[in-house]
Structure formats: structure tokens, C-alpha cells
C-alpha positions as CSV (number, residue, x, y, z in Angstrom):
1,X,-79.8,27.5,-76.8
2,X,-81.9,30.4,-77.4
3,X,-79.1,32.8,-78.7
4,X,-78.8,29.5,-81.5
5,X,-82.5,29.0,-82.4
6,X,-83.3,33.0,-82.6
7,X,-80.1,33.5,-84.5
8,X,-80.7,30.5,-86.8
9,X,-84.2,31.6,-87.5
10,X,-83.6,35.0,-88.3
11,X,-81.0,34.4,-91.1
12,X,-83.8,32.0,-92.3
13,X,-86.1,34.6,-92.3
14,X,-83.2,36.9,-93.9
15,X,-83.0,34.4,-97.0
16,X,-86.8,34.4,-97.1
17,X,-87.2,38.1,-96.6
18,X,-84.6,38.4,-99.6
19,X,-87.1,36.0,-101.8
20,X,-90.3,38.0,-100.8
21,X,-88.5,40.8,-102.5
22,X,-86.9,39.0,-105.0
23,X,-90.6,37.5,-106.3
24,X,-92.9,40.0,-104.7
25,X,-92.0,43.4,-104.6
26,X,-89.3,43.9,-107.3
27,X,-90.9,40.6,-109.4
28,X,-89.6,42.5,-112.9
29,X,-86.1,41.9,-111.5
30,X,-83.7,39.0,-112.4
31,X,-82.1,39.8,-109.6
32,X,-79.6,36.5,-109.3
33,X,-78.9,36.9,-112.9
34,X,-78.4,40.9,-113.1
35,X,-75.8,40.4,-109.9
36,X,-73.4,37.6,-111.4
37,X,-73.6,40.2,-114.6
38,X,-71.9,42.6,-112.2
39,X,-74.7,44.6,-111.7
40,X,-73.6,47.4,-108.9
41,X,-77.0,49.0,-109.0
42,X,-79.3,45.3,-108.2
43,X,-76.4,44.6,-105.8
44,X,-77.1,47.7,-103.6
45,X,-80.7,47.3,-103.5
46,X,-80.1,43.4,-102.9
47,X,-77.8,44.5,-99.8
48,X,-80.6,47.1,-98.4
49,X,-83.4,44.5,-98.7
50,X,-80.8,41.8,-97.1
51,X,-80.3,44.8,-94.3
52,X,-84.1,46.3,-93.4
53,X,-85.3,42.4,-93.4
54,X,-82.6,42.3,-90.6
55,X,-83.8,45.3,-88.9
56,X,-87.2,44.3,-88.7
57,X,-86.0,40.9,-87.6
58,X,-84.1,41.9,-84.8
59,X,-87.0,44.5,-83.5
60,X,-89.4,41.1,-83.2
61,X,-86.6,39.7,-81.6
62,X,-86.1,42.2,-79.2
63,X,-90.3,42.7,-78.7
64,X,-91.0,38.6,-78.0
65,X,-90.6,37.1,-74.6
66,X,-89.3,33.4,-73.7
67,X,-88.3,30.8,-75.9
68,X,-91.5,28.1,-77.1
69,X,-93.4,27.7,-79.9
70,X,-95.7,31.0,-79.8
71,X,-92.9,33.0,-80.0
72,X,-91.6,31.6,-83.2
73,X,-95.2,32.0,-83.9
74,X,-94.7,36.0,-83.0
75,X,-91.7,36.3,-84.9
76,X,-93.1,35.3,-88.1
77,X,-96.3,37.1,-88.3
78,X,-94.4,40.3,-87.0
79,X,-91.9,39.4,-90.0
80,X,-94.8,39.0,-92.3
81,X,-96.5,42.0,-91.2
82,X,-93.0,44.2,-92.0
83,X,-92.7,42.8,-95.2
84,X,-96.4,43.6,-96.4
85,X,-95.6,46.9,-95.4
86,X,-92.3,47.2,-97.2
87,X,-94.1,45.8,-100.6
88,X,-97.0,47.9,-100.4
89,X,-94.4,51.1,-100.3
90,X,-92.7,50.1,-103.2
91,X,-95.9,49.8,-105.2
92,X,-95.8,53.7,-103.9
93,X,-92.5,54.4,-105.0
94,X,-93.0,52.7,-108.1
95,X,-96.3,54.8,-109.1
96,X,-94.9,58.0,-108.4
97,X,-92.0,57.1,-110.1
98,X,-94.1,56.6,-113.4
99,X,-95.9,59.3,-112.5
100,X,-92.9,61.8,-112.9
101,X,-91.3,60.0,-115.7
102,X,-94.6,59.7,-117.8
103,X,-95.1,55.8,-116.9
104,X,-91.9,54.9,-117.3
105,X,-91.0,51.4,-115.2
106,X,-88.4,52.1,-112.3
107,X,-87.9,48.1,-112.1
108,X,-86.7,48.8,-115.6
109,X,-84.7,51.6,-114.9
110,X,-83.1,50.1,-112.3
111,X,-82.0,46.5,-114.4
112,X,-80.5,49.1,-116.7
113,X,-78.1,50.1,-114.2
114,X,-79.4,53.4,-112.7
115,X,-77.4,53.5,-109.4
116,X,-78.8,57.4,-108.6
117,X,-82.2,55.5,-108.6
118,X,-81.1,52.4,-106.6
119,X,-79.3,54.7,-103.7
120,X,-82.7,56.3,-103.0
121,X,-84.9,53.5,-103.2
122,X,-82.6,51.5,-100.6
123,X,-82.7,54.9,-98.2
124,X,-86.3,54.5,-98.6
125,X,-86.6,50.8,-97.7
126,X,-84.2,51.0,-94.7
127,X,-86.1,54.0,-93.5
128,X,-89.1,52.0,-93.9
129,X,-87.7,49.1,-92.1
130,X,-86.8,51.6,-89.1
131,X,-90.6,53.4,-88.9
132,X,-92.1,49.8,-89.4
133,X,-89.8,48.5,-85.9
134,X,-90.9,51.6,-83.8
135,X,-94.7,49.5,-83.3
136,X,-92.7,47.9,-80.7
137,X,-92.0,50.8,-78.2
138,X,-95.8,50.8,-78.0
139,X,-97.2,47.2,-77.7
140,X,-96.5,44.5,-75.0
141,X,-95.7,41.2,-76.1
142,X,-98.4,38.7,-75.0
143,X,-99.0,35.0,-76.5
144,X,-103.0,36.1,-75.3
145,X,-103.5,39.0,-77.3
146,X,-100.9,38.0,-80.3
147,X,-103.7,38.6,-83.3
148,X,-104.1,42.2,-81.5
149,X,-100.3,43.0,-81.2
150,X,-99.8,41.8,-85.1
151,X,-102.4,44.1,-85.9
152,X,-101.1,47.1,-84.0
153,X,-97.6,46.5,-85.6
154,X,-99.6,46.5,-89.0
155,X,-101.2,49.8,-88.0
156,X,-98.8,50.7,-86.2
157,X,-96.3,50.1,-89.1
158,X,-98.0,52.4,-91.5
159,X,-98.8,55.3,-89.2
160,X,-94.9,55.3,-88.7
161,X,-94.1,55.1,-92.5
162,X,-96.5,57.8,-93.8
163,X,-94.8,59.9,-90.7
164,X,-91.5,59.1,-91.9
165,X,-91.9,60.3,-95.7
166,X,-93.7,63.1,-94.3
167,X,-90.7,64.2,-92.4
168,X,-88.0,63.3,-95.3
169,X,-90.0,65.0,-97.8
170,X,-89.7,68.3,-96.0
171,X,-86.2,67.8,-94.5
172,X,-85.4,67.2,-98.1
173,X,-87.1,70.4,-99.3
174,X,-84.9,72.3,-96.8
175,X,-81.4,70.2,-97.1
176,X,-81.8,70.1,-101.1
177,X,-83.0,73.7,-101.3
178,X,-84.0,74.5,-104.8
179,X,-83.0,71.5,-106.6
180,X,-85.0,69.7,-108.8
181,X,-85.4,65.9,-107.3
182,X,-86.9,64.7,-110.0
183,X,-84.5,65.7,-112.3
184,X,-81.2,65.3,-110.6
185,X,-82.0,61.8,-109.7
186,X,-84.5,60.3,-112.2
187,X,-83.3,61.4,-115.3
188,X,-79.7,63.0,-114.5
189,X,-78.6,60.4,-112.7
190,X,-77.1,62.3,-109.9
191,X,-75.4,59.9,-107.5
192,X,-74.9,63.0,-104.9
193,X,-78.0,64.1,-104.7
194,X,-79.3,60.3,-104.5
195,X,-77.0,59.8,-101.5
196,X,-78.1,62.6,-99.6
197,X,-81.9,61.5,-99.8
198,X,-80.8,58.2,-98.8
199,X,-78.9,59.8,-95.1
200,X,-81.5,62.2,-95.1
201,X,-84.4,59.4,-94.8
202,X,-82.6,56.7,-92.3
203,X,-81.4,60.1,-90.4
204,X,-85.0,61.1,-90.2
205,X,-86.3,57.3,-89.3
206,X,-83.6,57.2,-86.9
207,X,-84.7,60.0,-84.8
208,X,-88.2,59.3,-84.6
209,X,-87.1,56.0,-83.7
210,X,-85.3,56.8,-80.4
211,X,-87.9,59.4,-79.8
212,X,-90.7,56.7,-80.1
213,X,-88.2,54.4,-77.6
């Protein structure tokens, strides 16, 4: 019964996760439209959303206790929480983006098929998606303290994130070792250099991850 209501719930919360970014973070994007146009590059970052929504799902998942009504209650305001989070860093990504390509609109880069762009953006998410799950190593589930815990996670969540980026931006300074970022993927379009950001940022959320457990 419970391995049927959890697992129910959480591809509800997958669909609603993939709306939140559909209307929230990435609202420039005709996302349904772009992907029956055969759209590889809206298609990957559909699939990462789709894939750190179910991260973060099964960390809640994982952190709850029992099977009532407050933990449904848990899982949705620890969902909630993740998916502020994962908006608020692609507002980030989006401003720095301008910022290096004077203002141009990475939403609009990436509806015109940039696929170098959309590999590093979904890296970043899913590394997000793994920092934002690590709040649960450190706080005990409790229906009592719930508005507490939700609030750790949000702190919590962020700590982890801006410890992440940290990390990937030097590990990316040593792996990618005199090449231009900026360059290579923004405006060349370099699909190698794009991938190895990407597996260099889960690879770095990864391990502080585990360390964290």
C-alpha cells in the first residue's frame, strides 16, 4: 500500500515538477511545442528537469517516516522547497549568462537549438537537485517540528548549492585548463566542452553527497 501511494504521488509530483519549470523557471519556453518540432536541445533540458524533480522526490521519500497524512504533507513542502531552490538558480544562470553575452536571453538561445548550452544547464540542474537532497543527512524527520525541518532543507538547500558551484567552478578551472568557457560553449557551441561541465558538476554533487551521508 505504501510502496503504491508514495510511488503514485511522486510521478504526480514529477508531472507537476515538470510544469513548475515548464511555467516558472524557463516561462519564455514553448516547451510542448519546441519538442513535437523535434527540438533535441528543449528535449534534453525537459529530460534533466523530469530527472532532478525525481531526485529530489525520492530524497523526501527516503527522509519521511510512516504512511498518514503529515507525511504527504512533508513530501510536498520538501518538494516545494527543492523546486524554489532550482528556480531561483536558474534566474542565476540566466543573469550571468546575459552578463557574458551582453544581455543576450539564454531561454532564447536555447529555443534556437543551442544543445552546447542545454548540456550545461541540465549538469547544472541535476547537480543542484543532488546538493538540494543532501539537507537530509542532517535533519530528523518529525511531524512536531515539520515548519523547522522545511526550513532547514531551504537553508540547508542553498548552503549546499552555493558549495556545489564553488567546487565545479574550480574543478572546472583545473579539468578545462586554459580554455575559454565562455567562449567554447556560449558562442562556439562546443558540445565537448559542454559535456564535460555537465560530469564535472553531478561528479562534484555526487561526492559531497556521500560525504554529507
Amino acid at each position: 500500500i505504501g510502496m503504491l501511494a508514495y510511488g503514485t504521488y511522486g510521478l504526480l509530483l514529477i508531472k507537476v515538477g515538470r510544469v513548475i519549470q515548464d511555467k516558472v523557471a524557463l516561462h519564455h519556453l514553448e516547451k510542448t511545442v519546441l519538442i513535437k518540432e523535434q527540438n533535441l536541445t528543449i528535449g534534453i533540458i525537459d529530460a534533466a528537469g523530469a530527472i532532478a524533480t525525481a531526485i529530489i522526490i525520492r530524497a523526501v521519500l527516503l527522509w519521511v517516516d510512516g504512511l498518514d497524512i503529515s507525511t504527504f504533507i512533508a513530501i510536498t513542502c520538501g518538494f516545494i522547497v527543492a523546486q524554489a531552490v532550482l528556480v531561483l538558480v536558474t534566474r542565476l544562470r540566466e543573469r550571468k549568462y546575459a552578463k557574458n553575452n551582453q544581455e543576450d536571453c539564454l531561454q532564447e538561445a536555447l529555443s534556437n537549438g543551442q544543445l552546447a548550452l542545454a548540456i550545461r544547464y541540465s549538469g547544472q540542474v541535476i547537480s543542484t537537485a543532488l546538493a538540494v537532497t543532501a539537507a537530509s543527512h542532517f535533519l530528523v524527520y518529525s511531524p512536531e517540528t515539520l515548519v523547522i525541518n522545511l526550513m532547514g532543507w531551504l537553508v540547508f538547500g542553498i548552503i549546499m548549492t552555493l558549495l556545489v558551484a564553488l567546487l565545479t567552478s574550480l574543478a572546472k578551472r583545473l579539468v578545462l585548463w586554459g580554455i575559454n568557457l565562455v567562449e567554447e560553449v556560449d558562442q562556439q557551441h562546443n558540445i565537448g566542452v559542454a559535456s564535460i561541465e555537465m560530469a564535472t558538476s553531478i561528479a562534484i554533487a555526487m561526492i559531497l553527497s556521500a560525504l554529507m551521508a
